[in-house]
Backbone atoms as SQL, in Angstrom:
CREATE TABLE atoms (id INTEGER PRIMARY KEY, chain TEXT, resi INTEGER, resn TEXT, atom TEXT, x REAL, y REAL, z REAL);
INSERT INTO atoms VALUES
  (1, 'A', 1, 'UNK', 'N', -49.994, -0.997, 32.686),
  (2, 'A', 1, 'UNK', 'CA', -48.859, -1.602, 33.358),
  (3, 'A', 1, 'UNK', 'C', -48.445, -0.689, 34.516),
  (4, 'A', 2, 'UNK', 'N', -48.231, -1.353, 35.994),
  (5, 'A', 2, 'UNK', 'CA', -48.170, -0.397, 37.340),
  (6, 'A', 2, 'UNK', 'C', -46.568, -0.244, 36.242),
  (7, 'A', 3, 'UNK', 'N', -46.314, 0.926, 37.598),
  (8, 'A', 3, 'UNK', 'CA', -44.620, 0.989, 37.768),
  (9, 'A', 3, 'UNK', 'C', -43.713, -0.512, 38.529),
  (10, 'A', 4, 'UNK', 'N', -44.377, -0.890, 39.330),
  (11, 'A', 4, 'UNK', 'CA', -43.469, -1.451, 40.207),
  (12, 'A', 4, 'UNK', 'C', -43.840, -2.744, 38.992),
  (13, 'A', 5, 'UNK', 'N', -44.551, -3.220, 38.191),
  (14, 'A', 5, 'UNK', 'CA', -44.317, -4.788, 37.047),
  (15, 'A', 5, 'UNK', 'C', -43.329, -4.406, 35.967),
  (16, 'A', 6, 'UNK', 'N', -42.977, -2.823, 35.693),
  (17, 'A', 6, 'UNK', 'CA', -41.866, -2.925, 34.478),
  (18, 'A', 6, 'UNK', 'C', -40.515, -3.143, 35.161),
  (19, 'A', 7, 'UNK', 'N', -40.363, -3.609, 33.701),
  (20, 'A', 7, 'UNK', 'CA', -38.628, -4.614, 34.071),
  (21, 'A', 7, 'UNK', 'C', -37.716, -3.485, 34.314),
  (22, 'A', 8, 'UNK', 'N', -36.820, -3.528, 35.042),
  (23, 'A', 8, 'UNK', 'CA', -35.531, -3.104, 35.577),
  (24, 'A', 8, 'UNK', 'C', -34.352, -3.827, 35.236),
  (25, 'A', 9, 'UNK', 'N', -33.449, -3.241, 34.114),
  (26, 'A', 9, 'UNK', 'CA', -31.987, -4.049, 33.469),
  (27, 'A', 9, 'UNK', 'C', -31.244, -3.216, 34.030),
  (28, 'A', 10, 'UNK', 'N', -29.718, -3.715, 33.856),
  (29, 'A', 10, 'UNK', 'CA', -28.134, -3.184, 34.270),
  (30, 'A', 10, 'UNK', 'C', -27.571, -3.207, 33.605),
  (31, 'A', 11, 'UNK', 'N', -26.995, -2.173, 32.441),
  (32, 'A', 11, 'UNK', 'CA', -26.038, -2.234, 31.626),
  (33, 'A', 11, 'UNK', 'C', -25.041, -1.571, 30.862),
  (34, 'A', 12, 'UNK', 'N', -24.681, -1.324, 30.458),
  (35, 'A', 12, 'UNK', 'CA', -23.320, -0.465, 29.886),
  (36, 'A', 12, 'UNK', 'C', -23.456, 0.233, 28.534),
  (37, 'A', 13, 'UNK', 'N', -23.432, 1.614, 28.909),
  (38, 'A', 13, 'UNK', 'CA', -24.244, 2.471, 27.790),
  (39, 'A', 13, 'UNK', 'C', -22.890, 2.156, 26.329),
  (40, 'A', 14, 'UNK', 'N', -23.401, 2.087, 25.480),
  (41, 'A', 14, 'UNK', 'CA', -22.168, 2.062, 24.309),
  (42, 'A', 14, 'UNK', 'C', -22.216, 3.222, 23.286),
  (43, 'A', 15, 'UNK', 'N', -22.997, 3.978, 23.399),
  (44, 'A', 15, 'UNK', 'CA', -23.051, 5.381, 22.660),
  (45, 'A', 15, 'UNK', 'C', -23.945, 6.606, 23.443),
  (46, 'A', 16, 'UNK', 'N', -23.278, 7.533, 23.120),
  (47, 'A', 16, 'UNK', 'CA', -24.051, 8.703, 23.447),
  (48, 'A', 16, 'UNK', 'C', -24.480, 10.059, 22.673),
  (49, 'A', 17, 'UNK', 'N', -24.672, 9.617, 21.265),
  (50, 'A', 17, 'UNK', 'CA', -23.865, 10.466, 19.916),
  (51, 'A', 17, 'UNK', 'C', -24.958, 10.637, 20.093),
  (52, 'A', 18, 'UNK', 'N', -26.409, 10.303, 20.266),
  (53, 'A', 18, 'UNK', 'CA', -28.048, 10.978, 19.933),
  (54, 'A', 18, 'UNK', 'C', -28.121, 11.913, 21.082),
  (55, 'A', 19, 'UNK', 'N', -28.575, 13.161, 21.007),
  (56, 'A', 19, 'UNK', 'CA', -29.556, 13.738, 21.615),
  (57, 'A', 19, 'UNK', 'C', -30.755, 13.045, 22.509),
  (58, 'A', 20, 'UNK', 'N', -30.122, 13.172, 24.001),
  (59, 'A', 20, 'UNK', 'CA', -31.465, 12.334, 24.706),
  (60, 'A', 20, 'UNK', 'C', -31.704, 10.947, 24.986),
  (61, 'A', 21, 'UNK', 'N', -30.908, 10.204, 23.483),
  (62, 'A', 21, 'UNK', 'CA', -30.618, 8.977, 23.756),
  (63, 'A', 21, 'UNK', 'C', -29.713, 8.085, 23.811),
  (64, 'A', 22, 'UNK', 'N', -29.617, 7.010, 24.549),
  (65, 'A', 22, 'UNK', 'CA', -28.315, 6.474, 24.233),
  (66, 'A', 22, 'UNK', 'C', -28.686, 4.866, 24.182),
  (67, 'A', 23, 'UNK', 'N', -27.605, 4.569, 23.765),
  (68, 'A', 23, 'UNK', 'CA', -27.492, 2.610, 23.549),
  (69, 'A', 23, 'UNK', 'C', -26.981, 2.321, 24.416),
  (70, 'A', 24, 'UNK', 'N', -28.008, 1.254, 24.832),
  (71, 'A', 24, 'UNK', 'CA', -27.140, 0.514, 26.013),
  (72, 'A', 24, 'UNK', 'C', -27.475, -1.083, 25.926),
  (73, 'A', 25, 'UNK', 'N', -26.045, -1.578, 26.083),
  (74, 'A', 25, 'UNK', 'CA', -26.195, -3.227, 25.996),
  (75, 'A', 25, 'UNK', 'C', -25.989, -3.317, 27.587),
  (76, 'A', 26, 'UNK', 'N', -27.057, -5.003, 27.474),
  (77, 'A', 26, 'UNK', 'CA', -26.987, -5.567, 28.515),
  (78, 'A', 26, 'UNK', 'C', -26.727, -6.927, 28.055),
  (79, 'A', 27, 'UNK', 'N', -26.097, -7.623, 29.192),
  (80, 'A', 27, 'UNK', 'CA', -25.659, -9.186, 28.993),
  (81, 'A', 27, 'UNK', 'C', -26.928, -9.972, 29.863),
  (82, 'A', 28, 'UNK', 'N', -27.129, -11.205, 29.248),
  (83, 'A', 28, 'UNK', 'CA', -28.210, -12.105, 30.011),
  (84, 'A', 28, 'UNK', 'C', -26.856, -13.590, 29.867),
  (85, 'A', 29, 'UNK', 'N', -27.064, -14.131, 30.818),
  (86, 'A', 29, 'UNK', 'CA', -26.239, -15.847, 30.773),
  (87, 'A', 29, 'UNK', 'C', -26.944, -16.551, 30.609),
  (88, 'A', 30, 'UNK', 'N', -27.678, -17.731, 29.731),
  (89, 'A', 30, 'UNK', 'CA', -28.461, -18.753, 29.834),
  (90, 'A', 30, 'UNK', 'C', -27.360, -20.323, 29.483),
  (91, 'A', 31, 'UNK', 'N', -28.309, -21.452, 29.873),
  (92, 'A', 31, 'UNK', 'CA', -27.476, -22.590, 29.558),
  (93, 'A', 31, 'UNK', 'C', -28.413, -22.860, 27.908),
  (94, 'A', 32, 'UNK', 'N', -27.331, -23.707, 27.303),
  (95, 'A', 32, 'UNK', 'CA', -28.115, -24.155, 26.172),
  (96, 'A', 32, 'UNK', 'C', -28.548, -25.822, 26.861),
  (97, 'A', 33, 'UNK', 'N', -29.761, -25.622, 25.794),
  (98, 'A', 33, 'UNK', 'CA', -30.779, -26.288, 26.656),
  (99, 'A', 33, 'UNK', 'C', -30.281, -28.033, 26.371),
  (100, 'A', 34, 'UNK', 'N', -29.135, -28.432, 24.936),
  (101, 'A', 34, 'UNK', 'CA', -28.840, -29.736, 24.989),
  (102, 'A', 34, 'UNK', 'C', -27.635, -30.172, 25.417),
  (103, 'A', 35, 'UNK', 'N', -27.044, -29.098, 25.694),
  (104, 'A', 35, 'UNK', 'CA', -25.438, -29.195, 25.865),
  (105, 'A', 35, 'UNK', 'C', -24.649, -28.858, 27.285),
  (106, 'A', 36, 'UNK', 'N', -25.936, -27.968, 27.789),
  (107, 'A', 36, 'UNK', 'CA', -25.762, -27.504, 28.877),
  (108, 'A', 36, 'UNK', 'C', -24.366, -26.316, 29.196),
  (109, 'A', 37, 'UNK', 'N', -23.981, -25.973, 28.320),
  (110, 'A', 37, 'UNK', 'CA', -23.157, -24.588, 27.697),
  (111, 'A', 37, 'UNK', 'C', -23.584, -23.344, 28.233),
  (112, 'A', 38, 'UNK', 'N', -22.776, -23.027, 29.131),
  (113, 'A', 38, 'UNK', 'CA', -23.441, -21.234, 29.355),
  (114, 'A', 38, 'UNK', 'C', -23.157, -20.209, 28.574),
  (115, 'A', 39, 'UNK', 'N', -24.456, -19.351, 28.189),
  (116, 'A', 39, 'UNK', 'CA', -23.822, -18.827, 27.006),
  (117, 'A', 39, 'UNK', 'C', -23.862, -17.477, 27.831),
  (118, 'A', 40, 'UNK', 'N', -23.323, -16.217, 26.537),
  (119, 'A', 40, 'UNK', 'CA', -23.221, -15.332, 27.241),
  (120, 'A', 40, 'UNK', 'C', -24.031, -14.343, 25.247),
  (121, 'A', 41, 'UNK', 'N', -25.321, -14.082, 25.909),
  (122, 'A', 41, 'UNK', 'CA', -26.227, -12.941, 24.707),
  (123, 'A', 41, 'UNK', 'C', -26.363, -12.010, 25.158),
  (124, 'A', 42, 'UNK', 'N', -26.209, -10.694, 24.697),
  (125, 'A', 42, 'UNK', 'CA', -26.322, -9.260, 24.681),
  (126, 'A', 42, 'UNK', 'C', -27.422, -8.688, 23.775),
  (127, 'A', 43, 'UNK', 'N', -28.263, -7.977, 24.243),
  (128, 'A', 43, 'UNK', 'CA', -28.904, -6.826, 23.774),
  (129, 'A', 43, 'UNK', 'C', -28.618, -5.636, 23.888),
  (130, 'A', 44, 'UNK', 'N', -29.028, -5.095, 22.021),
  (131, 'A', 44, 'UNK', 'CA', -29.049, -3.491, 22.359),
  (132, 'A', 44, 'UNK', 'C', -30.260, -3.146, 22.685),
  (133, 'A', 45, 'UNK', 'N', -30.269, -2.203, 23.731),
  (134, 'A', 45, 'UNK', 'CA', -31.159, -0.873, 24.104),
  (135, 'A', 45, 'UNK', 'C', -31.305, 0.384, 23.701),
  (136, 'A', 46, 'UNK', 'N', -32.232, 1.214, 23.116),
  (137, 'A', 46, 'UNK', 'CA', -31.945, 2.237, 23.089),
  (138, 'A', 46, 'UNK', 'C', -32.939, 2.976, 24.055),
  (139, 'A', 47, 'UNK', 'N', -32.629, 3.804, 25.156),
  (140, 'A', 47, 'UNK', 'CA', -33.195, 3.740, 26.410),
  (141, 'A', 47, 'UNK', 'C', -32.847, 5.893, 26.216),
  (142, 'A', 48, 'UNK', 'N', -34.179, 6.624, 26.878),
  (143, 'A', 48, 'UNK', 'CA', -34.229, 7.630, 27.188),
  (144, 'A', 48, 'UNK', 'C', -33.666, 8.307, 28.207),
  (145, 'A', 49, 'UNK', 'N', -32.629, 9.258, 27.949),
  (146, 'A', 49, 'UNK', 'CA', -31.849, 10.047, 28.870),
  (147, 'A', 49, 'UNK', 'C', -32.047, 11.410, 28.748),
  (148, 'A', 50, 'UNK', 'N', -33.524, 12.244, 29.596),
  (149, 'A', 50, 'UNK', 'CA', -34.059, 13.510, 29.658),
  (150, 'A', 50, 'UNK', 'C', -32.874, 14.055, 29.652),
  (151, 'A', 51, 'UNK', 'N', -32.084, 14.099, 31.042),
  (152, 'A', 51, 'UNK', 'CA', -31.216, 15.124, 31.047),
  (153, 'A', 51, 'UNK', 'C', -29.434, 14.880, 30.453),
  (154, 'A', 52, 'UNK', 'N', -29.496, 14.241, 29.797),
  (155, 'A', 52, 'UNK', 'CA', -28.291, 14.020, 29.284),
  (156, 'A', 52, 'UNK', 'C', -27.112, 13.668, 30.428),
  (157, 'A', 53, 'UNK', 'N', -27.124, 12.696, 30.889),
  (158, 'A', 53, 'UNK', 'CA', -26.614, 12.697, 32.080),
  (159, 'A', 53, 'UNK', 'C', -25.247, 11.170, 32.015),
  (160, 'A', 54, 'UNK', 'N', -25.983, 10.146, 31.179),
  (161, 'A', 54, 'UNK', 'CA', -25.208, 9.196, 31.069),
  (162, 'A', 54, 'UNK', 'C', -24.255, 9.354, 30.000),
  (163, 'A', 55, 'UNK', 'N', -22.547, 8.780, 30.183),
  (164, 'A', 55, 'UNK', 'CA', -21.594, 8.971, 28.973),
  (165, 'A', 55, 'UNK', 'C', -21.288, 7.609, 28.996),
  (166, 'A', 56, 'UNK', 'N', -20.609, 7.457, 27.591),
  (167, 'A', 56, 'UNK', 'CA', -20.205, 6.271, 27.310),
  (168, 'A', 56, 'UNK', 'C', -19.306, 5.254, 28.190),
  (169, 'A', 57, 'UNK', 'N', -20.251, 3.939, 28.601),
  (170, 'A', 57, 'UNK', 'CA', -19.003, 3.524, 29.203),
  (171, 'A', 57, 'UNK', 'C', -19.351, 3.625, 30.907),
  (172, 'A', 58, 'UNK', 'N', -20.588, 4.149, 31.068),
  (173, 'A', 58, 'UNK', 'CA', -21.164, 4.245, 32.089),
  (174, 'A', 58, 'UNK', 'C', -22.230, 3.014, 32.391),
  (175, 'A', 59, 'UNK', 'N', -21.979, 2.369, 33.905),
  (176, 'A', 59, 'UNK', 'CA', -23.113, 1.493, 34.003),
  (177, 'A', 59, 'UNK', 'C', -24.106, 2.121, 35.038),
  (178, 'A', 60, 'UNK', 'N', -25.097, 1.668, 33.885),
  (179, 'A', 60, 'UNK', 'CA', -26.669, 2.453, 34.042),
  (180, 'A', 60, 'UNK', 'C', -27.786, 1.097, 34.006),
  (181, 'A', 61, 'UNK', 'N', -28.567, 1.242, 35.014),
  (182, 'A', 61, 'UNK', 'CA', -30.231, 0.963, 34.963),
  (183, 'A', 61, 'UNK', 'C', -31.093, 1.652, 33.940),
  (184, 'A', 62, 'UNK', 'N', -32.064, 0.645, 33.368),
  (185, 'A', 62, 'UNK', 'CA', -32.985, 1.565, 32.663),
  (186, 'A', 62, 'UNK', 'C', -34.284, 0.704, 32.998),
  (187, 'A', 63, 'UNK', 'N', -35.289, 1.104, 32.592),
  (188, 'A', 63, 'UNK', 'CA', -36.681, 0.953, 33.043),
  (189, 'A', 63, 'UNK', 'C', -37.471, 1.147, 31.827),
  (190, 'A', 64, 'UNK', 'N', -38.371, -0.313, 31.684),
  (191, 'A', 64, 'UNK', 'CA', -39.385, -0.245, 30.694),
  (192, 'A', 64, 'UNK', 'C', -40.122, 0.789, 30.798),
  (193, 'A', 65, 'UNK', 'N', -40.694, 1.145, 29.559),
  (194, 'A', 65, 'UNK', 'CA', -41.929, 2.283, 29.437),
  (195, 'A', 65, 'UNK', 'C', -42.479, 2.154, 28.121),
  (196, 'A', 66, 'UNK', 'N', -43.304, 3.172, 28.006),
  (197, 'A', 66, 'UNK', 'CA', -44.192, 3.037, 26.973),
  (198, 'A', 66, 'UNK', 'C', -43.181, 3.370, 25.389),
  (199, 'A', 67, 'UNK', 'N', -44.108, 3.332, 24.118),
  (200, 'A', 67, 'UNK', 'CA', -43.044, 3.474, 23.474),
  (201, 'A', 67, 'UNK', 'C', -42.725, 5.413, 23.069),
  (202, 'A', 68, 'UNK', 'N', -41.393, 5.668, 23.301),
  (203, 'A', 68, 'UNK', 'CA', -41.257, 7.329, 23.028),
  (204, 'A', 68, 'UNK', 'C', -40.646, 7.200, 21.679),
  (205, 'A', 69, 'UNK', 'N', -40.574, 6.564, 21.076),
  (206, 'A', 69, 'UNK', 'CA', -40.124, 6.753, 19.341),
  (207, 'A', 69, 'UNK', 'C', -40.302, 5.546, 18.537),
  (208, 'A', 70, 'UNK', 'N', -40.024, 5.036, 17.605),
  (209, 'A', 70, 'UNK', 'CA', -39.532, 3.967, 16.812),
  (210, 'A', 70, 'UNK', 'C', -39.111, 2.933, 17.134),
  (211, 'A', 71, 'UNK', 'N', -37.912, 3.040, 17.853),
  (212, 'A', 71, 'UNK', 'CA', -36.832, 2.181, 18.755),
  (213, 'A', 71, 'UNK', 'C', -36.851, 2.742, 20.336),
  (214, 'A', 72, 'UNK', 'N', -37.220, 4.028, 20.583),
  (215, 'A', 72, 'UNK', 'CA', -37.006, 3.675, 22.592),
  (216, 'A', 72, 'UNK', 'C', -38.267, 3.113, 23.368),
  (217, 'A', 73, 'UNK', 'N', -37.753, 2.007, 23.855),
  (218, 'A', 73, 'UNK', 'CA', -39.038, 1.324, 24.464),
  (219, 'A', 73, 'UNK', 'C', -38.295, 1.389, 26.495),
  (220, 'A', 74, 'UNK', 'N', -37.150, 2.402, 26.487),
  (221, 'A', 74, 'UNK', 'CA', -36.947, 2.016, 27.935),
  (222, 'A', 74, 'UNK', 'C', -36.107, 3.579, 28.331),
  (223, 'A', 75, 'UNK', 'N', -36.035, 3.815, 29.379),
  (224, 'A', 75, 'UNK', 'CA', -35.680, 5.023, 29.871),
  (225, 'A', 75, 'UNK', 'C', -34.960, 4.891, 31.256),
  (226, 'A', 76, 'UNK', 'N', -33.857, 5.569, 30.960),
  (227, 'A', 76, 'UNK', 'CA', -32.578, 5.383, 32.350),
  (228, 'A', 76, 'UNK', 'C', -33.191, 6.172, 33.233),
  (229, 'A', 77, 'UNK', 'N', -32.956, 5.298, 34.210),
  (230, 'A', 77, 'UNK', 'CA', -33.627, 5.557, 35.711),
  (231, 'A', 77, 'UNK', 'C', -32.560, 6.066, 36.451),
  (232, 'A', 78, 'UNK', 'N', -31.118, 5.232, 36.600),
  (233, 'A', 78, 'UNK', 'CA', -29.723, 5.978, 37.399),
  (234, 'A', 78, 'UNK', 'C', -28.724, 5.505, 36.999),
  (235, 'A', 79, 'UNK', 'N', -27.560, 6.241, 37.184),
  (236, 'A', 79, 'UNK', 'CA', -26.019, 5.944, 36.945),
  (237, 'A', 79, 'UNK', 'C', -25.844, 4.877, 38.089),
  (238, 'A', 80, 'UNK', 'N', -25.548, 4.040, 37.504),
  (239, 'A', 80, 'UNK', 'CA', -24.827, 3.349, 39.025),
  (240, 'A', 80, 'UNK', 'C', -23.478, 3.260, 38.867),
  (241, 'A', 81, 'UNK', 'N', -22.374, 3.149, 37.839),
  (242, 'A', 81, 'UNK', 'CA', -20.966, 3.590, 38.091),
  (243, 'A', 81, 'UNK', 'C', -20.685, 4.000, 37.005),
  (244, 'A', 82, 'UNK', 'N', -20.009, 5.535, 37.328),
  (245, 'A', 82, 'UNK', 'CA', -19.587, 6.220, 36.440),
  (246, 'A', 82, 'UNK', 'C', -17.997, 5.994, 35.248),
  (247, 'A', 83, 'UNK', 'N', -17.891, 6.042, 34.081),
  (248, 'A', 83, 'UNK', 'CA', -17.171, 5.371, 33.669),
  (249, 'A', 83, 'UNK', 'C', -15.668, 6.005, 33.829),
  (250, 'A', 84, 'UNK', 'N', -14.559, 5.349, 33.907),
  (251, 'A', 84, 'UNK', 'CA', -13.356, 5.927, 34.642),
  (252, 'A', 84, 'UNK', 'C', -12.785, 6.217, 33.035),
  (253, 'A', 85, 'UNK', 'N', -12.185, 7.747, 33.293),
  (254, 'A', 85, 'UNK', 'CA', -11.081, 8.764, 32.350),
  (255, 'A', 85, 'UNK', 'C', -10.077, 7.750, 31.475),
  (256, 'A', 86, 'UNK', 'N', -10.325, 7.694, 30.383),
  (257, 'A', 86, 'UNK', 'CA', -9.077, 7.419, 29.250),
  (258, 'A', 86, 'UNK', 'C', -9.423, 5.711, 29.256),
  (259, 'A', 87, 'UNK', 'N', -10.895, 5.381, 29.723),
  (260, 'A', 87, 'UNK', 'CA', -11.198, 4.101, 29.296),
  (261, 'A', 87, 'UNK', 'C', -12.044, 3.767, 28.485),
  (262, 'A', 88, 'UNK', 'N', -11.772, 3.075, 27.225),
  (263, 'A', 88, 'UNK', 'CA', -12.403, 2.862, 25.877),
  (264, 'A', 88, 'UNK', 'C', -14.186, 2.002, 26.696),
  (265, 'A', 89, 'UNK', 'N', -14.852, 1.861, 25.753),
  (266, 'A', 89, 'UNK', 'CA', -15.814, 1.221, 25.904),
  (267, 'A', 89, 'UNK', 'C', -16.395, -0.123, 26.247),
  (268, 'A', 90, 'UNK', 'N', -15.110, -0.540, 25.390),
  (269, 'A', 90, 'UNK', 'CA', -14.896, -1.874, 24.887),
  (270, 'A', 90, 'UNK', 'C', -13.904, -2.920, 27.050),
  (271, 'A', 91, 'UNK', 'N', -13.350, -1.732, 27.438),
  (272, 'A', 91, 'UNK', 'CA', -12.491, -1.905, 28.655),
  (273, 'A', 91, 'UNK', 'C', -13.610, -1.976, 29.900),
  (274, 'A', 92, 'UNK', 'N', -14.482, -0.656, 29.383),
  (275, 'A', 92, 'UNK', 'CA', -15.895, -1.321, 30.492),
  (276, 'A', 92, 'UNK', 'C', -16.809, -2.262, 30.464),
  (277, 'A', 93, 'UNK', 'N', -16.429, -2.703, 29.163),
  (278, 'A', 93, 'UNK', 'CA', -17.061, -4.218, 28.891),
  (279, 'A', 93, 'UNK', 'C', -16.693, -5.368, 29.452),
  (280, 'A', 94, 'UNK', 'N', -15.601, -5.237, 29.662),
  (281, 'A', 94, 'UNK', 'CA', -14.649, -6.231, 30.112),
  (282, 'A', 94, 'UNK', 'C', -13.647, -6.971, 29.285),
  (283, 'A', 95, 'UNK', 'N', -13.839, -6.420, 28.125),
  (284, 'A', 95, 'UNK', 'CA', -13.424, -6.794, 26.841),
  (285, 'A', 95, 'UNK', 'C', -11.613, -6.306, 26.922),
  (286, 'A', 96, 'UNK', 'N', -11.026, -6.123, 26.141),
  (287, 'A', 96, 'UNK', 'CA', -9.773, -5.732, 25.685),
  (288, 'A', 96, 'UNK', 'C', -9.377, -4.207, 24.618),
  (289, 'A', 97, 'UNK', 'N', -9.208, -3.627, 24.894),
  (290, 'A', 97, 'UNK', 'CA', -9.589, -2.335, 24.156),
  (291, 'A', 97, 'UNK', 'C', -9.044, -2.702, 22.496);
């Protein structure tokens, strides 16, 4: 698999308690296919962070790769916004704390 065919996601790290790794959900929107309902499904990620760089609550890119454990099949590529002081997780979700 080149570099430039693995997938590239956007999403919002929700833990950072592992060493190296962290969880990160991403949201996808699809319609349901009889009702025509937009839904809103989330996946967890658990995506590789060499230098310990992403904190909770941070929205991050990550990038398919090969597999580095059990569960990491993807590895953060960059911070794209850093998460703002004295805001729960659940608030960078968009959620309600």
């Amino acid at each position: 698999m080149e570099r430039d065919d693995r997938k590239v996601l956007e999403g919002v790290v929700l833990s950072d308690k592992m060493d190296k790794t962290r969880v990160v959900t991403v949201e996808r929107r699809l319609r349901h296919k009889s009702y025509g309902k937009v839904l809103t499904r989330t996946t967890k990620l658990y995506a590789h962070d060499e230098k310990n760089e992403s904190k909770a609550g941070d929205h991050v890119a990550v990038m398919e790769t090969r597999p580095l454990s059990k569960l990491k099949r993807w590895r953060l590529v960059s911070v794209i916004k850093r998460a703002q002081e004295g805001k729960s997780v659940e608030e960078a979700l968009g959620g309600t704390p």
